[in-house]
PDB file of N, H, CA, C and O in Angstrom:
ATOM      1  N   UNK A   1     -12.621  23.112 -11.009  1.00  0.00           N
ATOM      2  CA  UNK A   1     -11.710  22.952 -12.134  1.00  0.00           C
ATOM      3  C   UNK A   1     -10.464  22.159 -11.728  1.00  0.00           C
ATOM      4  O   UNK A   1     -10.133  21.204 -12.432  1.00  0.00           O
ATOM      5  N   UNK A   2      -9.579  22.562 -10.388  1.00  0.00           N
ATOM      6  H   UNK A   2      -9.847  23.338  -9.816  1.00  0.00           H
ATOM      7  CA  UNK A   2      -9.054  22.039 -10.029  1.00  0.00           C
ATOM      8  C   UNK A   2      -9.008  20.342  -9.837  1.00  0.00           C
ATOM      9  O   UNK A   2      -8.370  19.460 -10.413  1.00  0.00           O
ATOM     10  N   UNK A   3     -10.040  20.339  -8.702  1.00  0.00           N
ATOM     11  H   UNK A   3     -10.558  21.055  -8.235  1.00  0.00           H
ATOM     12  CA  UNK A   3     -10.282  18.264  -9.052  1.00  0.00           C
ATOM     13  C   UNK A   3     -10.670  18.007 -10.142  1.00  0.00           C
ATOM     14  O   UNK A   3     -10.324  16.825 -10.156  1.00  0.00           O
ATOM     15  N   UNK A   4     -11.339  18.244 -11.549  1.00  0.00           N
ATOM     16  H   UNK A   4     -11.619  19.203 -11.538  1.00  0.00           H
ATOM     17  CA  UNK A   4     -11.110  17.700 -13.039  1.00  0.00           C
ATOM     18  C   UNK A   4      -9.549  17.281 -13.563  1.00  0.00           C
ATOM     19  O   UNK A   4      -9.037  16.353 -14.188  1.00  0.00           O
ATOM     20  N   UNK A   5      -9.191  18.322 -13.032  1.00  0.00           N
ATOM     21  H   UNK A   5      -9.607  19.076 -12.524  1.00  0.00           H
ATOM     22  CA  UNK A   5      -7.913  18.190 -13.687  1.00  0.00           C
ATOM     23  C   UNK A   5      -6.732  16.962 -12.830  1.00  0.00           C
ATOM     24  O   UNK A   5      -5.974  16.200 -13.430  1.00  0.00           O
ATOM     25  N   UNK A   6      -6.882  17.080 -11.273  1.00  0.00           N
ATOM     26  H   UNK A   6      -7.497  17.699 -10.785  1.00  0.00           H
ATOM     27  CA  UNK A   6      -6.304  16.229 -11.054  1.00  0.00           C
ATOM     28  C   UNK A   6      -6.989  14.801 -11.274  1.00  0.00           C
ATOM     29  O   UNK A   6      -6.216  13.934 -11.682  1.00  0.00           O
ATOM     30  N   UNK A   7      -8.098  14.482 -11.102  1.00  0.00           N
ATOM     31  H   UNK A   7      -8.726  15.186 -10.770  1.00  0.00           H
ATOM     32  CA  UNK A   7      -8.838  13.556 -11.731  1.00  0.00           C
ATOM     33  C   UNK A   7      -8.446  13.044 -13.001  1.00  0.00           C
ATOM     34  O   UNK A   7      -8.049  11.907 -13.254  1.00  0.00           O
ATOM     35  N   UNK A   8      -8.637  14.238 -13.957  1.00  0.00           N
ATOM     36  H   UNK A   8      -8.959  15.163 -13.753  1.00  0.00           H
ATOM     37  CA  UNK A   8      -7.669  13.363 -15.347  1.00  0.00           C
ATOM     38  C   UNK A   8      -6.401  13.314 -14.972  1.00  0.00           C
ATOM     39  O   UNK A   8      -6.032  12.819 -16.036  1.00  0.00           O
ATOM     40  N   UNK A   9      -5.469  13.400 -14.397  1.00  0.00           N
ATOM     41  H   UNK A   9      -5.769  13.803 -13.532  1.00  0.00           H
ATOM     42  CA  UNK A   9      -3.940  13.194 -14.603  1.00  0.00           C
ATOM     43  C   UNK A   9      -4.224  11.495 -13.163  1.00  0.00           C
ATOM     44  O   UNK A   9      -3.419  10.603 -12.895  1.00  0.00           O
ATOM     45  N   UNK A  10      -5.295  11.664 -12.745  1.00  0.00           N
ATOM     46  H   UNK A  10      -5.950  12.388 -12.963  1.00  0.00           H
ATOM     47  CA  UNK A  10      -4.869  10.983 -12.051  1.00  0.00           C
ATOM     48  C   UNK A  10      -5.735   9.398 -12.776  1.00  0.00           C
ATOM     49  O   UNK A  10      -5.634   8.256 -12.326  1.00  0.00           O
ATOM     50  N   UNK A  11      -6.383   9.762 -13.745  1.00  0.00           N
ATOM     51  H   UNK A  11      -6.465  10.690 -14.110  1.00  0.00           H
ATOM     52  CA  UNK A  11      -7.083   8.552 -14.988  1.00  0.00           C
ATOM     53  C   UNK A  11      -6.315   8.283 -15.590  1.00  0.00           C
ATOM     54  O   UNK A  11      -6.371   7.123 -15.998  1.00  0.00           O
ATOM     55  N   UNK A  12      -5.078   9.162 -16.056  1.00  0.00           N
ATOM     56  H   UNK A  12      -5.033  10.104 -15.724  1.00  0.00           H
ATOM     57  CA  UNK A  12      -3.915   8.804 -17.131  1.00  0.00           C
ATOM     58  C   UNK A  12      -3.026   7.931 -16.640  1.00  0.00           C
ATOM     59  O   UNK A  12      -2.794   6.828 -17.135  1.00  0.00           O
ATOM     60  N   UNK A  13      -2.302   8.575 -15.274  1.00  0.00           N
ATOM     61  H   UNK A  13      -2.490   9.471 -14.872  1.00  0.00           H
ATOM     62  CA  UNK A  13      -2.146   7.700 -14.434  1.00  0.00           C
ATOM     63  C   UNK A  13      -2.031   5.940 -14.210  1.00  0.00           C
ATOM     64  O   UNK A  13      -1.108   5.137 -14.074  1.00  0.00           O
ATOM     65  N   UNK A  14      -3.593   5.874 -14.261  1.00  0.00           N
ATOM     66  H   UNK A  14      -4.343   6.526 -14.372  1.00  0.00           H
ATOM     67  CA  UNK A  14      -3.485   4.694 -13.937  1.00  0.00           C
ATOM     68  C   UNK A  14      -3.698   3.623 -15.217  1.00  0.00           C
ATOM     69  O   UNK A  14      -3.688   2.395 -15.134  1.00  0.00           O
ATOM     70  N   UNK A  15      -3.826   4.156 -16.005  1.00  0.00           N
ATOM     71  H   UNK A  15      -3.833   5.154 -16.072  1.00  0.00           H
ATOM     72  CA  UNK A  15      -3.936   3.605 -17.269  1.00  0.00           C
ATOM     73  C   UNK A  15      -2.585   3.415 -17.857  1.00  0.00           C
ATOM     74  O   UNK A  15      -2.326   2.409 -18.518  1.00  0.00           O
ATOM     75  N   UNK A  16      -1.610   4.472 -17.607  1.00  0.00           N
ATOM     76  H   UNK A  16      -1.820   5.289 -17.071  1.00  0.00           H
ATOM     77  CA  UNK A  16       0.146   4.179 -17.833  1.00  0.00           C
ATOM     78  C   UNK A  16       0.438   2.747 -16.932  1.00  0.00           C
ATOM     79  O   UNK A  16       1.054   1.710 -17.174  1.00  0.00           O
ATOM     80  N   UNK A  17      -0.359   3.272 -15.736  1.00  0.00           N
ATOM     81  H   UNK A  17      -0.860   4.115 -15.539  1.00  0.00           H
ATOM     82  CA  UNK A  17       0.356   1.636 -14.992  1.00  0.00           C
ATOM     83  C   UNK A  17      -0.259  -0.092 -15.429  1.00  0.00           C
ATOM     84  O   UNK A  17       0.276  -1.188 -15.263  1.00  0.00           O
ATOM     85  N   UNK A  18      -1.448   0.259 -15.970  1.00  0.00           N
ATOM     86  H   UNK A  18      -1.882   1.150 -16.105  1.00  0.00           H
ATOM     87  CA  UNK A  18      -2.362  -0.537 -16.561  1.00  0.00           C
ATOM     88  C   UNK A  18      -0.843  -1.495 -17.334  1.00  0.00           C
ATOM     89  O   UNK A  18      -0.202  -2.515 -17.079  1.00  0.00           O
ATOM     90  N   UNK A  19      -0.842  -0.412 -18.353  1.00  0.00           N
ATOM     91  H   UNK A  19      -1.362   0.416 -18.560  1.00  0.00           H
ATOM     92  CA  UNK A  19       0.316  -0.053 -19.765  1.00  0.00           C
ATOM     93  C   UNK A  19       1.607  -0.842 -19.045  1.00  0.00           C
ATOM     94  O   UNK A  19       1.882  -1.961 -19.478  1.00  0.00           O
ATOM     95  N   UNK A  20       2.219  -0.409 -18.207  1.00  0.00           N
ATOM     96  H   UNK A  20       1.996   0.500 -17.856  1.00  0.00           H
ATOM     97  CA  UNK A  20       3.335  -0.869 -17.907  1.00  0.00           C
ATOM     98  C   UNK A  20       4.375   0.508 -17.442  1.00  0.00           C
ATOM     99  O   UNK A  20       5.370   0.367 -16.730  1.00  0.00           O
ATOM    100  N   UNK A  21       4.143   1.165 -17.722  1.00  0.00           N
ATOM    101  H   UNK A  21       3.335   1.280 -18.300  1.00  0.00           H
ATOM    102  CA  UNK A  21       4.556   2.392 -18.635  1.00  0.00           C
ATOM    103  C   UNK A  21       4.638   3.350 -17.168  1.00  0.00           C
ATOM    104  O   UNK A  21       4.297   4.532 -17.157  1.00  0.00           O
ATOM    105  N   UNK A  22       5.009   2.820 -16.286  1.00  0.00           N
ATOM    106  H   UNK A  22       5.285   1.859 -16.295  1.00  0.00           H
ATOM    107  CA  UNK A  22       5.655   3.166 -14.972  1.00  0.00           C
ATOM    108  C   UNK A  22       6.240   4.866 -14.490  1.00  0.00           C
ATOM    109  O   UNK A  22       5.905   5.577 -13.543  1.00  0.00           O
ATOM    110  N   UNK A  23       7.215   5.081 -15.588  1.00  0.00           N
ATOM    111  H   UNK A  23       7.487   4.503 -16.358  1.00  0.00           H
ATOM    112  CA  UNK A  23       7.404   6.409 -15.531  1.00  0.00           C
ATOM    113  C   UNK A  23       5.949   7.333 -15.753  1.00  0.00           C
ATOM    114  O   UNK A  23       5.325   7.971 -14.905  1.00  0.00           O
ATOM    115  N   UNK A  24       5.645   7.142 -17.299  1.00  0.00           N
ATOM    116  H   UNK A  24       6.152   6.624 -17.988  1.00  0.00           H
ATOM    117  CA  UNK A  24       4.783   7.831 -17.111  1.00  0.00           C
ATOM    118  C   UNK A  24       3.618   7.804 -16.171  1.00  0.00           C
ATOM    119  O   UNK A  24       3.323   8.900 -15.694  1.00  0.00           O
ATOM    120  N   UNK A  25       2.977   6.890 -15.848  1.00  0.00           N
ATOM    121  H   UNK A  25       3.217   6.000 -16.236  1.00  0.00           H
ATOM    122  CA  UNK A  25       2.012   7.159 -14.736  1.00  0.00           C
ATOM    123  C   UNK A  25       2.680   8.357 -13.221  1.00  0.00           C
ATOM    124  O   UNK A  25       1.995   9.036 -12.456  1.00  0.00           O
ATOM    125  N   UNK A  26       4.291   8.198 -13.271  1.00  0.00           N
ATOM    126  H   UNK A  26       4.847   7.646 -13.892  1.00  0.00           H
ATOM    127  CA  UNK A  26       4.670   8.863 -11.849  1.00  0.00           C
ATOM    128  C   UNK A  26       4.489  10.163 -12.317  1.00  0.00           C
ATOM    129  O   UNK A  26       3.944  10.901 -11.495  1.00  0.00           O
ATOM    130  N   UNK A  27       4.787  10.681 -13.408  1.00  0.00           N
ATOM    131  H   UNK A  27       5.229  10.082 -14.076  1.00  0.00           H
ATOM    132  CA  UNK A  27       4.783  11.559 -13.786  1.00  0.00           C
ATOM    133  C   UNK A  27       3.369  12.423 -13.732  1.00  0.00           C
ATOM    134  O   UNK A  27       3.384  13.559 -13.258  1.00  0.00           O
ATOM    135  N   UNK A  28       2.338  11.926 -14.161  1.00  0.00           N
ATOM    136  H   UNK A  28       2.326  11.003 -14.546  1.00  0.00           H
ATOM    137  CA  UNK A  28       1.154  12.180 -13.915  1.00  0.00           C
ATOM    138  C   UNK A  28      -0.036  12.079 -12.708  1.00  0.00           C
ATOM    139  O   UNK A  28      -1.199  12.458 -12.568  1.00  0.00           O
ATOM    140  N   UNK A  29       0.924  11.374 -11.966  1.00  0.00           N
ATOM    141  H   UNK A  29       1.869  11.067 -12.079  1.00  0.00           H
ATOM    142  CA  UNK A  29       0.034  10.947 -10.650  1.00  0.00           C
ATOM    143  C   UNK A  29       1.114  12.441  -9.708  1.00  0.00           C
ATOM    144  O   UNK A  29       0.820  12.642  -8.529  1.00  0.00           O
ATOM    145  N   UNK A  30       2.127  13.223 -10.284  1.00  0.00           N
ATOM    146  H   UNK A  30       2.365  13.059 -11.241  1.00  0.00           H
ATOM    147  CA  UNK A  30       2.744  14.097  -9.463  1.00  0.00           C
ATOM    148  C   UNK A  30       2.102  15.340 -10.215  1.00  0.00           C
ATOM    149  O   UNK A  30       2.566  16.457  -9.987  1.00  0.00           O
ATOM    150  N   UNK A  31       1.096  15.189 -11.064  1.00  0.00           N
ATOM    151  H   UNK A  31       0.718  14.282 -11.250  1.00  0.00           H
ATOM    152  CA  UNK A  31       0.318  16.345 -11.706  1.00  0.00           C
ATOM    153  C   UNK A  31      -0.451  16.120 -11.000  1.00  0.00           C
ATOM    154  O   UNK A  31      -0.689  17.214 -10.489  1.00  0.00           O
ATOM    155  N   UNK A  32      -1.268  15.194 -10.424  1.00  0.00           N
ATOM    156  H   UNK A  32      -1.074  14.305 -10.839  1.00  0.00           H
ATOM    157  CA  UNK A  32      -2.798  15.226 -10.009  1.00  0.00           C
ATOM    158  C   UNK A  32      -2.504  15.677  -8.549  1.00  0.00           C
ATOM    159  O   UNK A  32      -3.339  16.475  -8.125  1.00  0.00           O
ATOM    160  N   UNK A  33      -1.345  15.296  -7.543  1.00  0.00           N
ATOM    161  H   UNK A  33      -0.666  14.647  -7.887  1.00  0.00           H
ATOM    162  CA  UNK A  33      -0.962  15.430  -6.311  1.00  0.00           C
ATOM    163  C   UNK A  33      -1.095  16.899  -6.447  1.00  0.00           C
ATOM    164  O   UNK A  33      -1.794  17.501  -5.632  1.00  0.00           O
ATOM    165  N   UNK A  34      -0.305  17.725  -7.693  1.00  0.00           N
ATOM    166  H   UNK A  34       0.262  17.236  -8.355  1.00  0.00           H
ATOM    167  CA  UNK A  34       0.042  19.272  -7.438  1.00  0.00           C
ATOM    168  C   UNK A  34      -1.689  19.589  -7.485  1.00  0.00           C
ATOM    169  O   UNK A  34      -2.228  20.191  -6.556  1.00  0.00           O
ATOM    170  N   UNK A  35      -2.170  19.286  -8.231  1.00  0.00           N
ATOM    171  H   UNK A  35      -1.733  18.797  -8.985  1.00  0.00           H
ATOM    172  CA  UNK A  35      -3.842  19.985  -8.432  1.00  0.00           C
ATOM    173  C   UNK A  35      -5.111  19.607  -7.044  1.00  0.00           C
ATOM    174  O   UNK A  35      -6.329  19.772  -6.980  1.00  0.00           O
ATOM    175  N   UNK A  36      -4.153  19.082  -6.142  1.00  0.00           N
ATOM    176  H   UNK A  36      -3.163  18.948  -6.194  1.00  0.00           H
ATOM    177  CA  UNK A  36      -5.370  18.151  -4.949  1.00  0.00           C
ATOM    178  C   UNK A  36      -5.662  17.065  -5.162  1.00  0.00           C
ATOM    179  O   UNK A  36      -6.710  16.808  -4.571  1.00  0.00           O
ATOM    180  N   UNK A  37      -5.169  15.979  -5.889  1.00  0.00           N
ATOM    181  H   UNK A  37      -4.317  16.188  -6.369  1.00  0.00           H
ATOM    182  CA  UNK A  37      -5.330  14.634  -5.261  1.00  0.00           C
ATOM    183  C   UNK A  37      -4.486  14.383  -4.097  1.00  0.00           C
ATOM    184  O   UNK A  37      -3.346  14.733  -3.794  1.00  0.00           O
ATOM    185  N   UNK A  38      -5.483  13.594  -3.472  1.00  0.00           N
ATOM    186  H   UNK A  38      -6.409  13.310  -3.719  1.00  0.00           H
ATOM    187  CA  UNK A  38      -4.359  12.755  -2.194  1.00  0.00           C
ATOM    188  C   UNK A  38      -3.301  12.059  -2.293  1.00  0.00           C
ATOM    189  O   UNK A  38      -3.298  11.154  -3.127  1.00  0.00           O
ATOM    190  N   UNK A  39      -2.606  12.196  -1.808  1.00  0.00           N
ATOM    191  H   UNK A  39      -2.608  12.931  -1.130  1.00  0.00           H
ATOM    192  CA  UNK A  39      -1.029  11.442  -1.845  1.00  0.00           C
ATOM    193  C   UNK A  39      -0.943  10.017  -1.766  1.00  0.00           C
ATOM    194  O   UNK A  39      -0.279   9.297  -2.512  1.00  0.00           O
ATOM    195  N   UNK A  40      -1.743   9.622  -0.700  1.00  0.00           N
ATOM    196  H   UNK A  40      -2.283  10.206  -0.094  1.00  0.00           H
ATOM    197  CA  UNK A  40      -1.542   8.753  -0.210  1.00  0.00           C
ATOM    198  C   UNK A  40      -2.995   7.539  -1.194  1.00  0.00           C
ATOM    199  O   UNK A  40      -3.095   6.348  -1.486  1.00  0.00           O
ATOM    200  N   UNK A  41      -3.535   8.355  -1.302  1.00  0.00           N
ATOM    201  H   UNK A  41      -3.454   9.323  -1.064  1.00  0.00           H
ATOM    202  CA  UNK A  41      -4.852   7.630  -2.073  1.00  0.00           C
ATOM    203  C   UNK A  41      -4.325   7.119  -3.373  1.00  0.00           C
ATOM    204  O   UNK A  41      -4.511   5.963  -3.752  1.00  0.00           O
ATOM    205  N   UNK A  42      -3.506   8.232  -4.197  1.00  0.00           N
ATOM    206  H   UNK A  42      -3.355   9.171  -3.888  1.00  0.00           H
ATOM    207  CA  UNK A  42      -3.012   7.980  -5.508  1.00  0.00           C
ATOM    208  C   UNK A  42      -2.281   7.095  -5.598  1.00  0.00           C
ATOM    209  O   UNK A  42      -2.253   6.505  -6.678  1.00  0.00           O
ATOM    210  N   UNK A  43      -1.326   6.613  -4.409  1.00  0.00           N
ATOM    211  H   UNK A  43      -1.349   7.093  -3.532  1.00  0.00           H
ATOM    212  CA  UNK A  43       0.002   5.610  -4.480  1.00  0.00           C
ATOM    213  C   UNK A  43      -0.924   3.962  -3.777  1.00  0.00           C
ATOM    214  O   UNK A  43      -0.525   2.798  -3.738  1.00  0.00           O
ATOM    215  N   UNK A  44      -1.825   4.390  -3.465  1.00  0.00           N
ATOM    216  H   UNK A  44      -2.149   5.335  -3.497  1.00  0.00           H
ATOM    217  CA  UNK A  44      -2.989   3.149  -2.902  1.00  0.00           C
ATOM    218  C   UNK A  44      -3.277   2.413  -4.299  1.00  0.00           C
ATOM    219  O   UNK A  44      -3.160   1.217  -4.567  1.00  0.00           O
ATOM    220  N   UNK A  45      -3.654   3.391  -5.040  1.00  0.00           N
ATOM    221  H   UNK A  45      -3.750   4.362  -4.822  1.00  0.00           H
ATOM    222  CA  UNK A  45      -4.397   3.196  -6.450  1.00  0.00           C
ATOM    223  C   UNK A  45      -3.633   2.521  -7.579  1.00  0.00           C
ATOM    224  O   UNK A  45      -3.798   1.581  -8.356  1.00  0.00           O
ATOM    225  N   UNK A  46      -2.746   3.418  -7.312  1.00  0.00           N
ATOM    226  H   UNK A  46      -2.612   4.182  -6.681  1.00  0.00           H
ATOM    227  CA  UNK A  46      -1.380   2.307  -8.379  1.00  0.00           C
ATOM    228  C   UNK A  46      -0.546   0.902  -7.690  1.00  0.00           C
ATOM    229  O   UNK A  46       0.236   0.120  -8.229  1.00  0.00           O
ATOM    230  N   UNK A  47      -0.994   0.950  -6.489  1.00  0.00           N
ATOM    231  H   UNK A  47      -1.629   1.586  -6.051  1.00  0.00           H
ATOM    232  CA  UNK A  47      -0.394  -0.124  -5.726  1.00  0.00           C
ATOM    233  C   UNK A  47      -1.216  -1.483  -6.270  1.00  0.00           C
ATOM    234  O   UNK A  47      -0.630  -2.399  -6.847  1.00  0.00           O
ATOM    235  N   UNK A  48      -2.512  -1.482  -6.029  1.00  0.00           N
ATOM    236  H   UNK A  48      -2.988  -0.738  -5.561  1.00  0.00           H
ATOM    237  CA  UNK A  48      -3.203  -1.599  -6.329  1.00  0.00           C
ATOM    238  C   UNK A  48      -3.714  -2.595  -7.946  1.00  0.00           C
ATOM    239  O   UNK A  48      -4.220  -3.692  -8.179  1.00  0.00           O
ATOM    240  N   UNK A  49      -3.246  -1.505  -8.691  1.00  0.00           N
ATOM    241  H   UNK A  49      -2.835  -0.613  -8.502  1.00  0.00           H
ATOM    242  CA  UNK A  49      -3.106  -1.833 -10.198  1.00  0.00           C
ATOM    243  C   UNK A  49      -2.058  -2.952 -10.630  1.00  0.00           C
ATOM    244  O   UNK A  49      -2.270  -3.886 -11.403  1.00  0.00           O
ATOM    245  N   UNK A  50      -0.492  -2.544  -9.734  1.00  0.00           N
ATOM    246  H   UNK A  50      -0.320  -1.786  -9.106  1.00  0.00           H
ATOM    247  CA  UNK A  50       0.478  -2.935 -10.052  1.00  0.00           C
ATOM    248  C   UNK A  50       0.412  -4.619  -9.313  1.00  0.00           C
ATOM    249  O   UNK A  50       0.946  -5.616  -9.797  1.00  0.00           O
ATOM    250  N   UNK A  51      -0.250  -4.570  -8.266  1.00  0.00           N
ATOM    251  H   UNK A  51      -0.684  -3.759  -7.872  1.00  0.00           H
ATOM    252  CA  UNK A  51      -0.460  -6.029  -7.910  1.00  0.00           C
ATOM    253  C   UNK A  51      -0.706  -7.277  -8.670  1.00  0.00           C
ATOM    254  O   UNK A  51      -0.482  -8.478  -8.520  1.00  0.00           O
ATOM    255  N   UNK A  52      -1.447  -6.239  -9.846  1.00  0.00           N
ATOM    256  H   UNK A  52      -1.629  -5.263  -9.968  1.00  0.00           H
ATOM    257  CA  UNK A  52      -2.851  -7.277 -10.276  1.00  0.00           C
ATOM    258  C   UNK A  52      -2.426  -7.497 -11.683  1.00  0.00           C
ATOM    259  O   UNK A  52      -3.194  -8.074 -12.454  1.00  0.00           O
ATOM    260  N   UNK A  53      -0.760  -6.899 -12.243  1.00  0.00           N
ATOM    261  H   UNK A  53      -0.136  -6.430 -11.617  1.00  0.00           H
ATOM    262  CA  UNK A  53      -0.127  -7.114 -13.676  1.00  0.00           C
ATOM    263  C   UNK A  53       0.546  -8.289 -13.711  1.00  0.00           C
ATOM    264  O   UNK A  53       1.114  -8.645 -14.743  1.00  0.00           O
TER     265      UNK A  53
END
């Protein structure tokens, strides 16, 4: 249950950064961190995204 949930906060995530929408993705990528996503994976992921806007 746990990784679903950080999984979705961590899909919302990256779709805010998609968006632009910066805050909110931090906001949600610090929901998926509290539920067991990786720290370091999640800030890879938006790094990532944010390259490519």
């Amino acid at each position: 249950m746990k990784q679903a949930l950080a999984d979705s906060y961590m899909g919302r995530a990256m779709v805010y950064t998609v968006l632009g929408r910066d805050l909110d993705a931090q906001r949600n990528v610090g929901q998926a961190i509290e539920y067991g996503y990786g720290e370091d994976l999640a800030r890879k992921k938006l790094d990532e995204i944010k390259s490519r806007r």
